[in-house]
PDB file as gemmi writes it, atoms N, CA and C in Angstrom:
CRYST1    1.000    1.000    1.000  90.00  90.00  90.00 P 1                      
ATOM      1  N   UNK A   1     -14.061   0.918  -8.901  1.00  0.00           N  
ATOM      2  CA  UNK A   1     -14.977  -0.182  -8.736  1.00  0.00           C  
ATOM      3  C   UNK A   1     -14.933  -0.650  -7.283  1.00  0.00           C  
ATOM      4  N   UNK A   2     -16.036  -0.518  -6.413  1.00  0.00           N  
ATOM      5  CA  UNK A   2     -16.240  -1.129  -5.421  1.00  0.00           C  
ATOM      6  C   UNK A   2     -16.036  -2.739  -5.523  1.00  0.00           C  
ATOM      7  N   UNK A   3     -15.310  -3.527  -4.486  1.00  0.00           N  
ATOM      8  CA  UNK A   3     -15.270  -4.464  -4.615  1.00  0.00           C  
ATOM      9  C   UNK A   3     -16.699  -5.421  -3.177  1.00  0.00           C  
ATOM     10  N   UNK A   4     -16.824  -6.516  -3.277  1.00  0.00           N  
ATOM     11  CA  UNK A   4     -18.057  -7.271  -2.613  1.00  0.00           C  
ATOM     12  C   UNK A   4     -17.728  -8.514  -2.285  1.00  0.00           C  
ATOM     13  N   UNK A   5     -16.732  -8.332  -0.755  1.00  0.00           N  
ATOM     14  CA  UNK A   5     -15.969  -9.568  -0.272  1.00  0.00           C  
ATOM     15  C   UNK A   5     -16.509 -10.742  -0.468  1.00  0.00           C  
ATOM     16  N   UNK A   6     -17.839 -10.495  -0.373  1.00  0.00           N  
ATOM     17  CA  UNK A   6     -18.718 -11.909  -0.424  1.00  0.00           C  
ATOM     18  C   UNK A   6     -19.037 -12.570  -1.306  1.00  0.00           C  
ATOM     19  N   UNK A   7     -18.615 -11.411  -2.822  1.00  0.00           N  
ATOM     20  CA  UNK A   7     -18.804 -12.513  -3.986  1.00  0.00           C  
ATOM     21  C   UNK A   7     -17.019 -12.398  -4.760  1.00  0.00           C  
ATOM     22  N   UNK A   8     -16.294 -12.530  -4.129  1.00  0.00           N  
ATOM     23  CA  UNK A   8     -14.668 -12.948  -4.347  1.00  0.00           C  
ATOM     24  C   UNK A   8     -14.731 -14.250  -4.427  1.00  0.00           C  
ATOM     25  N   UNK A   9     -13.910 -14.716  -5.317  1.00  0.00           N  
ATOM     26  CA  UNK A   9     -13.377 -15.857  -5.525  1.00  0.00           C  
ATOM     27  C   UNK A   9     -12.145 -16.459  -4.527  1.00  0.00           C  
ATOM     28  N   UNK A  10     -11.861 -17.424  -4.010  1.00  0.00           N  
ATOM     29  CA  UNK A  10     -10.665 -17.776  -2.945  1.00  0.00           C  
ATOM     30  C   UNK A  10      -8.799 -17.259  -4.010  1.00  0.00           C  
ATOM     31  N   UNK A  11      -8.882 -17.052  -5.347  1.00  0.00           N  
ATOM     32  CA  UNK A  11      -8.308 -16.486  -5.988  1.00  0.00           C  
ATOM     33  C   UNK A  11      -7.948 -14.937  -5.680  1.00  0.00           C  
ATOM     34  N   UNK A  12      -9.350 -13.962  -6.047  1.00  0.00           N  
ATOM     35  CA  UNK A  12      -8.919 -12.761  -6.365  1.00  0.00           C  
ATOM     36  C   UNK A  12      -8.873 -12.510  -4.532  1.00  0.00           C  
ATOM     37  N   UNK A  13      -9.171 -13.128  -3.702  1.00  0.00           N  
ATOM     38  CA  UNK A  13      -8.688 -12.962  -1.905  1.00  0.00           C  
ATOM     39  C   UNK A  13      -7.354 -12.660  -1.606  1.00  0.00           C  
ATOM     40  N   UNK A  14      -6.762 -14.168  -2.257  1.00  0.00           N  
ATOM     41  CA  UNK A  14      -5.510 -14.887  -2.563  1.00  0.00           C  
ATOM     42  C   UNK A  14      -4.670 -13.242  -3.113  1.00  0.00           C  
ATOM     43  N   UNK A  15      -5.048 -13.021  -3.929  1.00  0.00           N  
ATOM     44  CA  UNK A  15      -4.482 -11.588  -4.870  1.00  0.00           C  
ATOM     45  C   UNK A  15      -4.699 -10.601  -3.823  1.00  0.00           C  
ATOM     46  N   UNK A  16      -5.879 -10.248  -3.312  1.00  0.00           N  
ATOM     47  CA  UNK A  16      -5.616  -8.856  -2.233  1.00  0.00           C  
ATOM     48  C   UNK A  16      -4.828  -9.063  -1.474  1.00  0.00           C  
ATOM     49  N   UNK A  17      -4.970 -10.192  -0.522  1.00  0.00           N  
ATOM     50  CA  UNK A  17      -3.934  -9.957   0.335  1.00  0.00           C  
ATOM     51  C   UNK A  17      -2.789  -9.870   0.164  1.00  0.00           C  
ATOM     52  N   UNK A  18      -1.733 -10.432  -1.162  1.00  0.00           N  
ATOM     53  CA  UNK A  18      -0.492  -9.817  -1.384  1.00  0.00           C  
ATOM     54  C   UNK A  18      -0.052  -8.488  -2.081  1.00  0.00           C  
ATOM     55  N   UNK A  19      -1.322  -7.701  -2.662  1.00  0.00           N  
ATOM     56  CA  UNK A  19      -1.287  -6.706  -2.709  1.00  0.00           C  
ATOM     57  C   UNK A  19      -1.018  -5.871  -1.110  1.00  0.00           C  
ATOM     58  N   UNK A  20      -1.839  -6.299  -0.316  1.00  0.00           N  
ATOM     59  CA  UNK A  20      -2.118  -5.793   0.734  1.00  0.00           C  
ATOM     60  C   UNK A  20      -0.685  -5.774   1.608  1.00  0.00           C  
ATOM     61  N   UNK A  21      -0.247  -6.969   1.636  1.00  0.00           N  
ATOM     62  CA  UNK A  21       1.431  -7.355   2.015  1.00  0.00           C  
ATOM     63  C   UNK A  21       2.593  -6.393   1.108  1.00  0.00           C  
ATOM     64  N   UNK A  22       2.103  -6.590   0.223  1.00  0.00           N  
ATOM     65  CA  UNK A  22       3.066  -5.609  -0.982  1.00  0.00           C  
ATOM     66  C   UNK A  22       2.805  -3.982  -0.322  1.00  0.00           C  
ATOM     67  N   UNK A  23       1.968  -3.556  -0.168  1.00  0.00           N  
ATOM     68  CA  UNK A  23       2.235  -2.229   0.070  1.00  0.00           C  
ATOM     69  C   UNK A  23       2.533  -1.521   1.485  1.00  0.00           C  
ATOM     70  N   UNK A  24       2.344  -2.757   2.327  1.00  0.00           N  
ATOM     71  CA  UNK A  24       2.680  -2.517   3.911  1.00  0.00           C  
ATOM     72  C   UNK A  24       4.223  -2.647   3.407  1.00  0.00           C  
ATOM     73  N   UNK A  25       4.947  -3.368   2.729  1.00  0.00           N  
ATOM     74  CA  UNK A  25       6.106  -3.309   2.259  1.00  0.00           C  
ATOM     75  C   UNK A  25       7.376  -2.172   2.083  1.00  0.00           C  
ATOM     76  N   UNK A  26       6.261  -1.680   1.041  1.00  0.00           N  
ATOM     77  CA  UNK A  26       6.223  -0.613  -0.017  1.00  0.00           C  
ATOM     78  C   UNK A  26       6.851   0.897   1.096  1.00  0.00           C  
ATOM     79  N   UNK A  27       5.674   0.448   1.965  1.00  0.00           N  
ATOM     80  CA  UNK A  27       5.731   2.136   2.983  1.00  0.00           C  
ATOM     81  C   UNK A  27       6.845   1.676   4.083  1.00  0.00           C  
ATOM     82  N   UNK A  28       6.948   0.558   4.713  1.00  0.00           N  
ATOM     83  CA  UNK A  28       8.262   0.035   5.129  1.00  0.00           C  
ATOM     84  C   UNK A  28       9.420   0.865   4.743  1.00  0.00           C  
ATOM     85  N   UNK A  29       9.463   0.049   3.495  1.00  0.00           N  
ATOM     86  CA  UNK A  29      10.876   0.604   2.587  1.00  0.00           C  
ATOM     87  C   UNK A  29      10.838   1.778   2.412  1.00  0.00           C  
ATOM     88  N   UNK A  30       9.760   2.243   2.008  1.00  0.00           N  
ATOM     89  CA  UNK A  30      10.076   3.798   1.426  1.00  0.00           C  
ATOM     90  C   UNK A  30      10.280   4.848   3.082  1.00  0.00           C  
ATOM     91  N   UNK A  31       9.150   4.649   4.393  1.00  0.00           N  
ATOM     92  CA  UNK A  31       9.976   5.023   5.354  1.00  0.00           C  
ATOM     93  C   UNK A  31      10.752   5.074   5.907  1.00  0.00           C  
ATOM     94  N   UNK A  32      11.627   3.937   6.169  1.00  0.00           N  
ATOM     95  CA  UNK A  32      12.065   3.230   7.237  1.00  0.00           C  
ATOM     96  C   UNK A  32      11.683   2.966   8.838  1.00  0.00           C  
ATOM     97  N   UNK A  33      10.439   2.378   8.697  1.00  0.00           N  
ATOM     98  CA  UNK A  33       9.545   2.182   9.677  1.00  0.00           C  
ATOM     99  C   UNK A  33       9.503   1.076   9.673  1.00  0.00           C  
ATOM    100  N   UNK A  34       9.606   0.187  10.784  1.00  0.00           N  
ATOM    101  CA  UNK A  34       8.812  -1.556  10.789  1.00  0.00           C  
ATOM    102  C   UNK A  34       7.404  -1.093  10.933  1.00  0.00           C  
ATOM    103  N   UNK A  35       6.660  -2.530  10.675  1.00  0.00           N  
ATOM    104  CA  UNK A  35       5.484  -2.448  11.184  1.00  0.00           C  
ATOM    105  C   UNK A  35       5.014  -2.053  11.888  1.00  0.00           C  
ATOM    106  N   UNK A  36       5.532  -2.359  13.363  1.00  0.00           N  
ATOM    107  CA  UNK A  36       4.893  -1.800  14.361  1.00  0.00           C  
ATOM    108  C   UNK A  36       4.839  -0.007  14.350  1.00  0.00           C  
ATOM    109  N   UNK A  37       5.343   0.452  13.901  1.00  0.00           N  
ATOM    110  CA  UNK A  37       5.332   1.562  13.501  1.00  0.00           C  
ATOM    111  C   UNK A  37       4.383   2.568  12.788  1.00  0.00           C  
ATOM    112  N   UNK A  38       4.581   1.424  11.880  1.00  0.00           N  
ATOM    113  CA  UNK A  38       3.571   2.283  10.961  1.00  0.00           C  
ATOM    114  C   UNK A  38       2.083   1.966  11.339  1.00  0.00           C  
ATOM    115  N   UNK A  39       1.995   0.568  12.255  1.00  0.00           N  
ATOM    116  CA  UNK A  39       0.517   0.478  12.266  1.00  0.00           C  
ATOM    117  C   UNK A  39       0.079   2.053  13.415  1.00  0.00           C  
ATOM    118  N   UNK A  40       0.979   2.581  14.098  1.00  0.00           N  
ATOM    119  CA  UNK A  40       0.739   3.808  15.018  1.00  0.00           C  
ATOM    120  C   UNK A  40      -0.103   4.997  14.373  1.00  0.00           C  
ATOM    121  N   UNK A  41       0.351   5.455  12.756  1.00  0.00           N  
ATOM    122  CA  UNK A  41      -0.021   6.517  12.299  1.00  0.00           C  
ATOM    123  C   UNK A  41      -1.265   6.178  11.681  1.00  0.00           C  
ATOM    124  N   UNK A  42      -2.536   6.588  11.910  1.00  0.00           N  
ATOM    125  CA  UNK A  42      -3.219   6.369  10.630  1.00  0.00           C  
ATOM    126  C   UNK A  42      -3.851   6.892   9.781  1.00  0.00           C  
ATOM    127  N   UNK A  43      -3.002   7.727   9.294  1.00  0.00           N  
ATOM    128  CA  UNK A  43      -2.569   8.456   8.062  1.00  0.00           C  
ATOM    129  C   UNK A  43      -1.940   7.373   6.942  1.00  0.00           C  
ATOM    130  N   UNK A  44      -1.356   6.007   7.598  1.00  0.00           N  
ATOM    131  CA  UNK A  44      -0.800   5.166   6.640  1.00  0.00           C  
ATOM    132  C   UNK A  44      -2.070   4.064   6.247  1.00  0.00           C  
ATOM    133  N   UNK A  45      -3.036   4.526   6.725  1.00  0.00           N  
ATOM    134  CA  UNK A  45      -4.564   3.551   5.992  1.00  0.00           C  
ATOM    135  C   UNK A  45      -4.840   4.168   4.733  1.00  0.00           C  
ATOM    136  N   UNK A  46      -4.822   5.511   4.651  1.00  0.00           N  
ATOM    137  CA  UNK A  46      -5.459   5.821   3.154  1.00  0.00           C  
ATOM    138  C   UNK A  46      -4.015   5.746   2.112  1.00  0.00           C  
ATOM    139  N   UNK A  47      -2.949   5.851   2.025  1.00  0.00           N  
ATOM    140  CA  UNK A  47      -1.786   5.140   1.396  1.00  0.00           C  
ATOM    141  C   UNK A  47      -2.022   3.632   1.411  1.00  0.00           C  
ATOM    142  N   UNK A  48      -2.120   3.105   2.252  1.00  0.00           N  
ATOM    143  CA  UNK A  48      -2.399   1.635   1.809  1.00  0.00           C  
ATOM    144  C   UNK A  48      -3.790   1.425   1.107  1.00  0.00           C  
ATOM    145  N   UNK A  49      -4.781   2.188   1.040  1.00  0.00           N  
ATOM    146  CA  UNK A  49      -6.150   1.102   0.335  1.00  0.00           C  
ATOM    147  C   UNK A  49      -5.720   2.177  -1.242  1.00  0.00           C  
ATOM    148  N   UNK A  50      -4.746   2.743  -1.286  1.00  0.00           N  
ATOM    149  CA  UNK A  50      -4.747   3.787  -2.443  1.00  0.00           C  
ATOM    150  C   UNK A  50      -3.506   2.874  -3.452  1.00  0.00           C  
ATOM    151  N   UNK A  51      -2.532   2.336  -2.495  1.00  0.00           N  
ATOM    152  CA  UNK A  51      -1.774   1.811  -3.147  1.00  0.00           C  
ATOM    153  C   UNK A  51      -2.562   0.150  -3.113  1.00  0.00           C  
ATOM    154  N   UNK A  52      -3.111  -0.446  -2.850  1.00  0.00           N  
ATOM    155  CA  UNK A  52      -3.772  -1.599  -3.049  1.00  0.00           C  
ATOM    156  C   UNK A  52      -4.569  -1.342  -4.426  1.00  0.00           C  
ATOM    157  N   UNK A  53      -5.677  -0.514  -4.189  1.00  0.00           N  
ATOM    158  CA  UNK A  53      -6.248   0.019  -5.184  1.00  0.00           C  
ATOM    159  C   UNK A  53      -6.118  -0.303  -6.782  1.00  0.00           C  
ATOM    160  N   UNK A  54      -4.518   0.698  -6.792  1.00  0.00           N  
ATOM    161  CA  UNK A  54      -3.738   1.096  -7.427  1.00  0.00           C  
ATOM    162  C   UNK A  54      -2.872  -0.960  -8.116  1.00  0.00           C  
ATOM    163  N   UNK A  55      -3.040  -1.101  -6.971  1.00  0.00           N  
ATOM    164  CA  UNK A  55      -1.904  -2.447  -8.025  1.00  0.00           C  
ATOM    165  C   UNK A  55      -3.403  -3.252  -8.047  1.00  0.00           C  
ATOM    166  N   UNK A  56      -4.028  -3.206  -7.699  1.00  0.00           N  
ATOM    167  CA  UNK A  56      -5.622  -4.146  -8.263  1.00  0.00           C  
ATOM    168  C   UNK A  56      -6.199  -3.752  -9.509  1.00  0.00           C  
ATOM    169  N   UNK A  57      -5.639  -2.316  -9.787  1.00  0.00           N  
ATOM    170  CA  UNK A  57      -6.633  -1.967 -11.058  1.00  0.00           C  
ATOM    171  C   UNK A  57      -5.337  -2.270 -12.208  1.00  0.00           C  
ATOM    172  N   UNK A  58      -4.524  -2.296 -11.550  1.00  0.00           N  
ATOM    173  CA  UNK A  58      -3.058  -2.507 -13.073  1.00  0.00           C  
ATOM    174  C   UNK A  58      -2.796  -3.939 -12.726  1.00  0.00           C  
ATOM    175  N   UNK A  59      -3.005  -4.878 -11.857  1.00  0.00           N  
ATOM    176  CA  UNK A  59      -2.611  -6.290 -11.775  1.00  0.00           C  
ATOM    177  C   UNK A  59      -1.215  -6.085 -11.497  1.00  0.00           C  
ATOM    178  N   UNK A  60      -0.733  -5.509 -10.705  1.00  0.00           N  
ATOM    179  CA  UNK A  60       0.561  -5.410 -10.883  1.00  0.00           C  
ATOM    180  C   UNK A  60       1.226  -5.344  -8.876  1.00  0.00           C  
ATOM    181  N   UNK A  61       2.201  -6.491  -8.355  1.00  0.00           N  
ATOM    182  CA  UNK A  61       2.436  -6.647  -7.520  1.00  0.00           C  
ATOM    183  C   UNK A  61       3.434  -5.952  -7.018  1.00  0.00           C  
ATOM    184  N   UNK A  62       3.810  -4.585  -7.975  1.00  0.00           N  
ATOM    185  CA  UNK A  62       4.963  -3.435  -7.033  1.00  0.00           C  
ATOM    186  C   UNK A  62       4.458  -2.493  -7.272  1.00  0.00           C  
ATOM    187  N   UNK A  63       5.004  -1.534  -6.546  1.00  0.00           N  
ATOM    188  CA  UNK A  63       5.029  -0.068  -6.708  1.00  0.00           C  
ATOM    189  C   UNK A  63       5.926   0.824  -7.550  1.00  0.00           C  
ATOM    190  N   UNK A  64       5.451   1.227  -8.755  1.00  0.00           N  
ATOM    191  CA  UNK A  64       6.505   1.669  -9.633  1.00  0.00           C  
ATOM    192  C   UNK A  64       6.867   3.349  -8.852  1.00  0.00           C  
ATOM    193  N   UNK A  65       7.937   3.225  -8.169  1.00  0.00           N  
ATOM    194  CA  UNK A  65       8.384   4.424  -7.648  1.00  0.00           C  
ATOM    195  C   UNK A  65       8.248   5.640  -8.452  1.00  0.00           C  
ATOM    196  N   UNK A  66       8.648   5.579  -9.441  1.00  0.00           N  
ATOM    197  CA  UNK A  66       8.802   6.630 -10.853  1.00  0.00           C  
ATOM    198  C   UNK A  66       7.849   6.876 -10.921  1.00  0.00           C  
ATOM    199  N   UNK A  67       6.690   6.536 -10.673  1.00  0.00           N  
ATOM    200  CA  UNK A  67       4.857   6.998 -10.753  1.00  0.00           C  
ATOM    201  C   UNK A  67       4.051   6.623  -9.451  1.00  0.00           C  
ATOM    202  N   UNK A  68       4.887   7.521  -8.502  1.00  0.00           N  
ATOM    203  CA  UNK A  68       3.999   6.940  -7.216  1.00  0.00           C  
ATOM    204  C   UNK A  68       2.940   8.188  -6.856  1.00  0.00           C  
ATOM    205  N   UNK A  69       1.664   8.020  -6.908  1.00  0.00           N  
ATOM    206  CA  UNK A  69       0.621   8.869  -6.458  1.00  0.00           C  
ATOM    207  C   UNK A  69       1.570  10.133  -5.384  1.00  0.00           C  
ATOM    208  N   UNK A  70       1.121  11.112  -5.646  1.00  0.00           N  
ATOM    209  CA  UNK A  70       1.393  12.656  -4.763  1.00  0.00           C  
ATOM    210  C   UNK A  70       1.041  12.815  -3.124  1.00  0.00           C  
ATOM    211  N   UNK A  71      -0.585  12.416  -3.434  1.00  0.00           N  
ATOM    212  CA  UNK A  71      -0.846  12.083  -2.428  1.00  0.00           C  
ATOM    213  C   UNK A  71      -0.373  10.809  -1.375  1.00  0.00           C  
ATOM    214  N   UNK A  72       0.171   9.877  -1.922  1.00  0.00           N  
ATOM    215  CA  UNK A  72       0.962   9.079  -0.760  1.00  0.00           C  
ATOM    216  C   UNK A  72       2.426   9.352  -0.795  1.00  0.00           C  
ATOM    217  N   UNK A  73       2.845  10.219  -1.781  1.00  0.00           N  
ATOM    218  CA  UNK A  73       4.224   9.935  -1.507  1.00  0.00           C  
ATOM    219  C   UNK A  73       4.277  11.254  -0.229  1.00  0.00           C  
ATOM    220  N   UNK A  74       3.553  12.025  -0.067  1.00  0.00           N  
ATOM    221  CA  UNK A  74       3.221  13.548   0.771  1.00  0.00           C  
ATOM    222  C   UNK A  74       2.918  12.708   1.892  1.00  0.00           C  
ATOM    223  N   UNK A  75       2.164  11.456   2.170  1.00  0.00           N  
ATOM    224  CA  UNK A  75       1.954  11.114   3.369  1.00  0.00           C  
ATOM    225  C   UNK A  75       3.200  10.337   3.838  1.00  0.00           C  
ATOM    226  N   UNK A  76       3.692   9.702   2.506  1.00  0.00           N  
ATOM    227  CA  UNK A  76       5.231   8.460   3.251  1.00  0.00           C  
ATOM    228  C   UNK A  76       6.188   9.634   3.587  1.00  0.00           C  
ATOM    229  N   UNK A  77       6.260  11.004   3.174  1.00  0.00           N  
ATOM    230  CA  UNK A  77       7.250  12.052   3.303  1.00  0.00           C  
ATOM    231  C   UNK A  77       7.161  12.272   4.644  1.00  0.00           C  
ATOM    232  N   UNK A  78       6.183  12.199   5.100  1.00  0.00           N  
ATOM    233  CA  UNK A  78       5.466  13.091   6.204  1.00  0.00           C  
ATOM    234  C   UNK A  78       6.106  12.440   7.684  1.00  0.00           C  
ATOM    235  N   UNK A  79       5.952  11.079   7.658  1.00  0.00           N  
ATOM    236  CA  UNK A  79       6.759   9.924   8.735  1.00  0.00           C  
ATOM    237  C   UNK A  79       8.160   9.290   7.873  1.00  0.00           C  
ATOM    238  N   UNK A  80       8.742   9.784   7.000  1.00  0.00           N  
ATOM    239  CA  UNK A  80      10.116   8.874   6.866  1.00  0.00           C  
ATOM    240  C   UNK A  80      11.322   9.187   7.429  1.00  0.00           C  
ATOM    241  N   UNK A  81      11.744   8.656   7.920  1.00  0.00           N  
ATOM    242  CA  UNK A  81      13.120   8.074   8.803  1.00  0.00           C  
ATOM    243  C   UNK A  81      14.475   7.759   8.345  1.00  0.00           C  
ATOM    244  N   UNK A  82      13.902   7.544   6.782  1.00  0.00           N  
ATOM    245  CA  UNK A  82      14.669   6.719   5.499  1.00  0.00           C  
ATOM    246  C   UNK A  82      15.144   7.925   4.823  1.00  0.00           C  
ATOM    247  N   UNK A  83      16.405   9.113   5.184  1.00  0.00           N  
ATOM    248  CA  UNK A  83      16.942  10.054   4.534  1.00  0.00           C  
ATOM    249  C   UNK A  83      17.979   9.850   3.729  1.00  0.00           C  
ATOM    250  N   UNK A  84      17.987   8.600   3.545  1.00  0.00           N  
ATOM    251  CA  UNK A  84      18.935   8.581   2.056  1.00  0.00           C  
ATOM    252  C   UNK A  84      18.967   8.747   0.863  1.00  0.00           C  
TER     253      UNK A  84                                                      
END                                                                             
């Protein structure tokens, strides 16, 4: 479902953007990249509107690791730092 910024409620806004915070998070942790970092690659834009996406269509404010899309976990693989 395409979403239509202009007919959002100050609610479901309220909701993207901590989705949006949640998954800049998400690739944080799972790289070990700060921000500034990750804003460098952008390869980490289609992981983020996939994992936004993704917790907008389940209402759900984490990333269940145990079921993380292929395609982003191939892109967080691709820059992680985080070899533990």
């Amino acid at each position: 479902m395409r979403l239509d910024y202009e007919t959002l409620d100050p609610e479901e806004i309220s909701e993207l953007e901590t989705f949006l915070t949640s998954a800049k998070v998400f690739i944080s942790d799972y790289t070990g990249l700060n921000q500034a970092e990750i804003d460098v690659h952008e390869s980490f834009v289609v992981a983020i509107f996939v994992l936004v996406q993704d917790m907008y269509d389940n209402r759900s404010y984490y990333v269940d690791k145990s079921h993380i899309n292929h395609v982003i976990e191939s892109i967080l693989e691709m820059h992680s730092v985080n070899l533990l």
